[in-house]
VEXDREN-2710 file (C-alpha; in Angstrom, 1 decimal):
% VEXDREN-2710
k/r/px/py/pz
1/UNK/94.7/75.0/134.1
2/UNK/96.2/71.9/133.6
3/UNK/98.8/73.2/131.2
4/UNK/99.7/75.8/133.4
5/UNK/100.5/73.8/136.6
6/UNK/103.1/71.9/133.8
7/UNK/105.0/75.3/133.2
8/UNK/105.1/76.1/136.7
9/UNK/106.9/72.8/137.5
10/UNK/109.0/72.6/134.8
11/UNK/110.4/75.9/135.0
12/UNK/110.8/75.8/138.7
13/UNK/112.7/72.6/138.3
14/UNK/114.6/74.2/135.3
15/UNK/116.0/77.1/137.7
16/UNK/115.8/74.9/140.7
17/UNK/118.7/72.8/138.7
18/UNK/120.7/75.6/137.5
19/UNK/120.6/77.1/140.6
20/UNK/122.0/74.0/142.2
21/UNK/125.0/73.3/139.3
22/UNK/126.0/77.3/139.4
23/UNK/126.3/77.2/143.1
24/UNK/128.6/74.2/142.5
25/UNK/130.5/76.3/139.6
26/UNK/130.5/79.5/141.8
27/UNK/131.9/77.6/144.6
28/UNK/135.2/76.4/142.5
29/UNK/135.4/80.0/140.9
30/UNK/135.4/81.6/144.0
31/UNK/138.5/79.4/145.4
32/UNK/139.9/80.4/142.4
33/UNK/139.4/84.1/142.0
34/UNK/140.2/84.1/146.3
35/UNK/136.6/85.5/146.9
36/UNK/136.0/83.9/150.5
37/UNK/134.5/84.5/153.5
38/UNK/138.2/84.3/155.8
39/UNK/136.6/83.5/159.4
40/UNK/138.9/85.5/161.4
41/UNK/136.2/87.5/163.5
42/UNK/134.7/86.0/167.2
43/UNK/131.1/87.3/165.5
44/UNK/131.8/84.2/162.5
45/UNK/130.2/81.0/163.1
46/UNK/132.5/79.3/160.3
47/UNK/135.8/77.6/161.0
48/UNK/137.2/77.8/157.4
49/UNK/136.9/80.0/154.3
50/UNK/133.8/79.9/152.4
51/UNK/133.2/81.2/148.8
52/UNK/130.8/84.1/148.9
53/UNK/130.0/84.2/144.7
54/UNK/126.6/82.3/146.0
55/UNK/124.5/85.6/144.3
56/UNK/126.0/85.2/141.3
57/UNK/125.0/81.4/140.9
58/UNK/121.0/82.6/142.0
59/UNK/121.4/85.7/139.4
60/UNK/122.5/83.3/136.4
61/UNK/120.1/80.5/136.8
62/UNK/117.3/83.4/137.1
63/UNK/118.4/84.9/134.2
64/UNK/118.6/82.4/132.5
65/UNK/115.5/80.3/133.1
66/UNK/113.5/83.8/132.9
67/UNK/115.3/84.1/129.1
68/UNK/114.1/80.4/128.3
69/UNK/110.5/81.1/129.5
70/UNK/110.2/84.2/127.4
71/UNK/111.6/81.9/124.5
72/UNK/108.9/79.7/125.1
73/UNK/105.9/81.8/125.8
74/UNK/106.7/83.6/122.6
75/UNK/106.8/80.2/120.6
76/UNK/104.5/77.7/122.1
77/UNK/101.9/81.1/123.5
78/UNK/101.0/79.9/127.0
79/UNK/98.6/82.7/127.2
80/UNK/100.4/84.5/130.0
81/UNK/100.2/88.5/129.8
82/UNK/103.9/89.9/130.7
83/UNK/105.2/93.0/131.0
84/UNK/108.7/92.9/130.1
85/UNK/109.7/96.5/130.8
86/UNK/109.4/95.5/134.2
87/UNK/111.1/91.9/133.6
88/UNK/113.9/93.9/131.9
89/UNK/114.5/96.8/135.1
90/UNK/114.8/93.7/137.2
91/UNK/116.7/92.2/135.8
92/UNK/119.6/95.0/135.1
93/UNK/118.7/96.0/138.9
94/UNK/120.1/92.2/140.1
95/UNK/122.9/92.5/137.7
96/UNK/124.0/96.2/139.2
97/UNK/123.3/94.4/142.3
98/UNK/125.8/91.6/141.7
99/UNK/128.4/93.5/140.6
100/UNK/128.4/95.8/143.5
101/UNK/128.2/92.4/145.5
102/UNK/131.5/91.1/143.6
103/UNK/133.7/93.8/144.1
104/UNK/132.5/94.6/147.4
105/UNK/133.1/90.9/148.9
106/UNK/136.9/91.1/146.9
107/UNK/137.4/94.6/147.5
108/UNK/135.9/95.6/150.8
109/UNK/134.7/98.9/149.4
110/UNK/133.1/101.6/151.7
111/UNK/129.7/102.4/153.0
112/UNK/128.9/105.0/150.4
113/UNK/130.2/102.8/147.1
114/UNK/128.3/99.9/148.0
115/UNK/125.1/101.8/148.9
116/UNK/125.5/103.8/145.6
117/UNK/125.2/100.5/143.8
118/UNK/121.8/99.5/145.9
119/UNK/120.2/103.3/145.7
120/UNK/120.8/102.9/141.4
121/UNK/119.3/99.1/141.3
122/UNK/116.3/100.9/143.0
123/UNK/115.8/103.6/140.6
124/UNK/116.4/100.9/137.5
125/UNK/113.7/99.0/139.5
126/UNK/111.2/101.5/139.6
127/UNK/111.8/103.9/136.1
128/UNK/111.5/100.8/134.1
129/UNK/107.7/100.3/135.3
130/UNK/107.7/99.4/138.7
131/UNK/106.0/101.9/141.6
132/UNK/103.5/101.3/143.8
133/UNK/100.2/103.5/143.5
134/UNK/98.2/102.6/146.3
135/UNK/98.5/101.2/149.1
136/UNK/94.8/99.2/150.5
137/UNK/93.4/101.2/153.2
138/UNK/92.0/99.3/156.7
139/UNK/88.1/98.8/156.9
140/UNK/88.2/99.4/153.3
141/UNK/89.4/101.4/150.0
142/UNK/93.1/102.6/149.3
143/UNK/95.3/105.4/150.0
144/UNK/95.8/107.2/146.8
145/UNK/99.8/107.6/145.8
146/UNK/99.5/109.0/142.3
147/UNK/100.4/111.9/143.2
148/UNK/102.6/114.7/141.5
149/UNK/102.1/113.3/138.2
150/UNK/105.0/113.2/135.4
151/UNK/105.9/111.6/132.3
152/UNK/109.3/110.5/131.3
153/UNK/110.2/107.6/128.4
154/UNK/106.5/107.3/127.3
155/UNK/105.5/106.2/130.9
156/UNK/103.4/108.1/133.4
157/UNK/105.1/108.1/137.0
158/UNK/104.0/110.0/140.7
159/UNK/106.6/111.6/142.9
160/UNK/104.8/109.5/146.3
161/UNK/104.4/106.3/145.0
162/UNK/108.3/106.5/143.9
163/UNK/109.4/107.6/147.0
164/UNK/107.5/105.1/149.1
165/UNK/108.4/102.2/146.6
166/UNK/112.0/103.7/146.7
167/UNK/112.4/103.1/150.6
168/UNK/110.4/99.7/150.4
169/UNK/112.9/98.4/148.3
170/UNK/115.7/100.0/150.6
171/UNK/113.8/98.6/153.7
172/UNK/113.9/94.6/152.4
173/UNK/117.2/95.3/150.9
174/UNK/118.4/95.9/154.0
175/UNK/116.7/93.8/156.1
176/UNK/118.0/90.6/153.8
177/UNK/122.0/92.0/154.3
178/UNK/122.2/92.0/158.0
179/UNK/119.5/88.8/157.9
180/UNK/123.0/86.6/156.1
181/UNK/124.5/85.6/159.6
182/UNK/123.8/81.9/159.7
183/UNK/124.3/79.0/157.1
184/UNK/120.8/79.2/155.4
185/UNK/118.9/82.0/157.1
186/UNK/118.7/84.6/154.7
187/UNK/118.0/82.4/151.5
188/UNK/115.6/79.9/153.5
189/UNK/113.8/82.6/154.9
190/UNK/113.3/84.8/151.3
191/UNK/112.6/81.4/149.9
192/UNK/109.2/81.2/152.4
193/UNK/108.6/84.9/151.5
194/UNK/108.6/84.5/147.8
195/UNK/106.4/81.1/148.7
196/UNK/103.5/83.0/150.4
197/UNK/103.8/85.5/147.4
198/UNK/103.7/83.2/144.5
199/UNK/100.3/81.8/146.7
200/UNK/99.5/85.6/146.7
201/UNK/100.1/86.0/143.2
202/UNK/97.9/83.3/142.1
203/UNK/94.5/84.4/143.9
204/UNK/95.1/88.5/143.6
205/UNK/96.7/88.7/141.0
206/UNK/95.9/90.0/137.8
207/UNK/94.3/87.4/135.3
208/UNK/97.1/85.4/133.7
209/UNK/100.0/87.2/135.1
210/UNK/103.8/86.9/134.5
211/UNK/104.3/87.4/137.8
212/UNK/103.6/83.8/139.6
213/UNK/105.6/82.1/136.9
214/UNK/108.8/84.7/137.5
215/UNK/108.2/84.3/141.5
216/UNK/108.6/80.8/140.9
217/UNK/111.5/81.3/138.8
218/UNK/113.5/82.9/141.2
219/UNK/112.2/80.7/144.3
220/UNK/113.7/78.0/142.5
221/UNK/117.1/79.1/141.9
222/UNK/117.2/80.3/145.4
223/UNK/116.4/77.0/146.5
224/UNK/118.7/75.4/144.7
225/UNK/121.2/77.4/146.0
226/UNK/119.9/77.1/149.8
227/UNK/120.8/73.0/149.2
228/UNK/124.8/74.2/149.5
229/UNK/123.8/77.2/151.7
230/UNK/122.1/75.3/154.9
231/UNK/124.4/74.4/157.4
232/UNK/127.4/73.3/157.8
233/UNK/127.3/76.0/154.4
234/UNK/129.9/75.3/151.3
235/UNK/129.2/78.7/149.8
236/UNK/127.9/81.4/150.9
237/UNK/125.4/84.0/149.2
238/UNK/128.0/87.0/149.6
239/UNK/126.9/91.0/149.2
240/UNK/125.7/90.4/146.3
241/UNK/123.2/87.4/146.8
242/UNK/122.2/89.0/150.3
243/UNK/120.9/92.1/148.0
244/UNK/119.8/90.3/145.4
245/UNK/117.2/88.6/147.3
246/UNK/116.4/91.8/149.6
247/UNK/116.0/94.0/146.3
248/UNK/113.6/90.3/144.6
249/UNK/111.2/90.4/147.4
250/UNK/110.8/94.2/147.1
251/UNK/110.2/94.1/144.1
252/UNK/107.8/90.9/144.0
253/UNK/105.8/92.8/146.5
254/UNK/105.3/95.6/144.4
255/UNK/104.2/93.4/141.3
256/UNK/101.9/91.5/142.7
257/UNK/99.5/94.3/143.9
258/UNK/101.5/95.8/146.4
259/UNK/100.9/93.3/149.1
260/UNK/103.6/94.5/151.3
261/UNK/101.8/93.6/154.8
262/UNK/102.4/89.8/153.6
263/UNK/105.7/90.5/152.6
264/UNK/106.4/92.3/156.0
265/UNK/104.4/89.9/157.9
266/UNK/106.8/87.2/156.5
267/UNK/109.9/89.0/157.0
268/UNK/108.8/90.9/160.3
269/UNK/111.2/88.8/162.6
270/UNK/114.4/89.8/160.5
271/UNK/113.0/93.7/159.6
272/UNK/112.2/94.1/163.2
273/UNK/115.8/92.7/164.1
274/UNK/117.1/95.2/161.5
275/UNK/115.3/98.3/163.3
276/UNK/116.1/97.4/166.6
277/UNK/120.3/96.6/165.5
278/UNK/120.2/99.9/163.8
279/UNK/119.2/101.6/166.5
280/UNK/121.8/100.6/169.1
281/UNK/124.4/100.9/166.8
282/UNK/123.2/104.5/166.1
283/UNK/123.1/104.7/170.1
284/UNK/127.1/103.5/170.0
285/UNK/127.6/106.0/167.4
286/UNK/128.8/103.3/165.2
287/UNK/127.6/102.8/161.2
288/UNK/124.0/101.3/161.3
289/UNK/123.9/99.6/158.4
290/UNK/127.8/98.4/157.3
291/UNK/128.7/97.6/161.0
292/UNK/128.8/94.1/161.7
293/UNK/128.0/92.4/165.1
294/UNK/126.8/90.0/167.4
295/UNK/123.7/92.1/168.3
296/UNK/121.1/90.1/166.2
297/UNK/118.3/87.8/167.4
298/UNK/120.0/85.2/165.5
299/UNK/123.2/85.6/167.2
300/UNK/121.5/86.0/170.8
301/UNK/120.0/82.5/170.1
302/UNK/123.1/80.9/169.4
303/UNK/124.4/82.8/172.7
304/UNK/121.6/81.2/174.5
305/UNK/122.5/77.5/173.7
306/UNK/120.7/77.2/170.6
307/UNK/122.8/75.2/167.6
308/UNK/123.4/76.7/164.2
309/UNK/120.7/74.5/163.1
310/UNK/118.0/74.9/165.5
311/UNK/118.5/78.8/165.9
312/UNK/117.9/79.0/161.9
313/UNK/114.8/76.3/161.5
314/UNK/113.2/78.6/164.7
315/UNK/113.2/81.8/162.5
316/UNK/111.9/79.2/159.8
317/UNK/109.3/78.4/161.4
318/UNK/108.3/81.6/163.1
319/UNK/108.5/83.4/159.2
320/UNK/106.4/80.7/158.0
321/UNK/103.7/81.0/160.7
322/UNK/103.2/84.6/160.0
323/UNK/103.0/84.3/156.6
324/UNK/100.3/81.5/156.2
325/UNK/98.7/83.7/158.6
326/UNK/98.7/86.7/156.5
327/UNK/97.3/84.8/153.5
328/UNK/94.2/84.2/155.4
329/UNK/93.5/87.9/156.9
330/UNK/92.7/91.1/155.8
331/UNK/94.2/94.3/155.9
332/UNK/93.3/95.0/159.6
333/UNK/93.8/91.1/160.3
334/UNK/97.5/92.0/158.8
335/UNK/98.0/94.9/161.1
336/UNK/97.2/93.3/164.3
337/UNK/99.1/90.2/163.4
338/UNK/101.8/92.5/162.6
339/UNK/101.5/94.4/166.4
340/UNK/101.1/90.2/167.7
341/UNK/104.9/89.6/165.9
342/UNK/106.3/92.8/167.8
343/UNK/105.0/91.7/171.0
344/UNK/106.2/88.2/170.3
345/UNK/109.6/89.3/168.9
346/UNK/110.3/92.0/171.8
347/UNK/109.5/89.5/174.6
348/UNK/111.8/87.0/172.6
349/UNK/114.4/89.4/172.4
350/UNK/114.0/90.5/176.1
351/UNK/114.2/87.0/177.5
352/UNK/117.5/86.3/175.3
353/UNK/119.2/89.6/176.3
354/UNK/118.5/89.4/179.8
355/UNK/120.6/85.7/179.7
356/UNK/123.1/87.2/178.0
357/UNK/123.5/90.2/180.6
358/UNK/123.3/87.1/183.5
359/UNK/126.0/85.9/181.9
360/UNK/128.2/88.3/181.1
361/UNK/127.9/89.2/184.9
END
């Protein structure tokens, strides 16, 4: 046990440094390559232009730390059981990622291109050993999703459990994208998400897993990152590191038993923000995921007096309180907590709008 607390540490301050140096290199290579964030929109809390290659930083200290742990599991055998097809789809889904995320932040390409680049990242994801198969029923049991059996590269795979793990890992992508509005929101709040599932990971896991080790990996990067990220920001996480995080806590998820009601229960504020944004800009007949706006809860907070700051460590704490919630209760306890967070969020959201209408008047 002893040993094992070592390699979490070590590696988590392994990526944790990385994370922090590439941000640094990221943040001179974006000035250089003119891959900034130009604040020249009322919606932009910034006042000058901020380097946006903060995903690549995150996706090279990940990659890296996760090659040095293999490196030394295979030499020093820690004992740990990994599956490194799935390691492997991962991590050629965050590089897909990344280089939509690159050209997208210099190139400004269209809806369509840079959703091709998120729908292939998912199917890397999920063909190379990563689907969900059940999904634990309330009062007890599971619903079944090995369904429509077929085999393809050796590997058996069901047609329900990839398309519900196909929109899960849309859902969180997309939920982390229009989360990046504030200096440190979308990286702090992933960063308690893949917290509550490394805690996850440990106690439901299966027996000496990769997956608390590779959680910890990534949270550690992230965090290193989130140090240059919080505000006033010097780099920012771009398309790229937006997705990338969406796409890790997907996938995380998904590996560690399918415990998506923790995962949603941690990220309910921003996923219901997403559902709610989507659907008044379907209502204004504008794009509902490329469009970008004032419309958000964080934005409304700002609007109602709230500093940069302040409006961020709320949604900190509010993320963290649901998810040491969810650790505690089970799957019914996770489905009323989740109907308590829309109740909480709507009446949130009521009170902020109705200011802002008062004021607008």
């Amino acid at each position: 046990m002893e040993h094992r607390i070592l390699i979490y540490i070590l590696f988590f301050l392994l990526s944790f440094s990385l994370g922090y140096i590439f941000s640094l290199l990221m943040i001179e290579l974006s000035f250089k390559l003119k891959i900034l964030d130009i604040p020249n929109e009322k919606r932009k809390i910034h006042s000058l232009p901020t380097p946006l290659l903060g995903g690549v930083g995150i996706y090279l200290s990940f990659l890296i730390s996760v090659i040095l742990f293999f490196v030394f599991n295979y030499f020093f055998d820690f004992g740990i059981v990994i599956n490194y097809l799935q390691i492997i789809g991962v991590l050629i889904a965050g590089l897909i990622i990344i280089i939509g995320g690159i050209m997208d932040d210099k190139y400004n390409l269209s809806a369509i291109k840079q959703t091709l680049f998120v729908l292939l990242a998912c199917f890397v994801i999920i063909f190379l050993g990563t689907q969900i198969k059940f999904i634990t029923r309330p009062g007890g049991g599971i619903f079944d999703l090995t369904i429509g059996e077929f085999k393809l590269f050796g590997m058996n795979f069901y047609v329900l459990g990839i398309i519900i793990t196909f929109l899960w890992l849309l859902i969180t992508t997309n939920a982390t994208k229009l989360l990046d509005g504030l200096d440190g929101l979308c990286s702090g709040i992933t960063s308690i998400g893949f917290v509550m599932l490394f805690v996850v990971s440990l106690f439901w896991d299966k027996s000496n897993s990769f997956t608390p080790n590779i959680i910890l990996i990534f949270l550690g990067a992230v965090m290193g990152f989130l140090i240059l990220n919080f505000s006033p920001a010097k780099i920012f996480l771009g398309n790229g590191g937006s997705n990338l995080l969406g796409i890790m806590i997907g996938f995380f998820a998904v590996a560690t038993g399918a415990k998506i009601a923790t995962a949603l229960l941690v990220m309910g504020l921003p996923l219901l923000d997403m559902i709610l944004v989507i659907i008044q800009r379907l209502k204004n007949h504008e794009h509902p995921l490329t469009h970008a706006d004032r419309k958000h809860l964080h934005f409304k907070l700002i609007d109602y007096g709230f500093s940069v700051k302040k409006a961020v460590l709320f949604m900190y704490l509010a993320s963290f309180t649901f998810g040491v919630i969810a650790l505690f209760q089970d799957t019914i306890g996770k489905i009323l907590m989740l109907f308590v967070l829309f109740i909480f969020f709507s009446l949130i959201f009521y009170k902020l709008s109705k200011h802002e209408k008062a004021n607008n008047n």
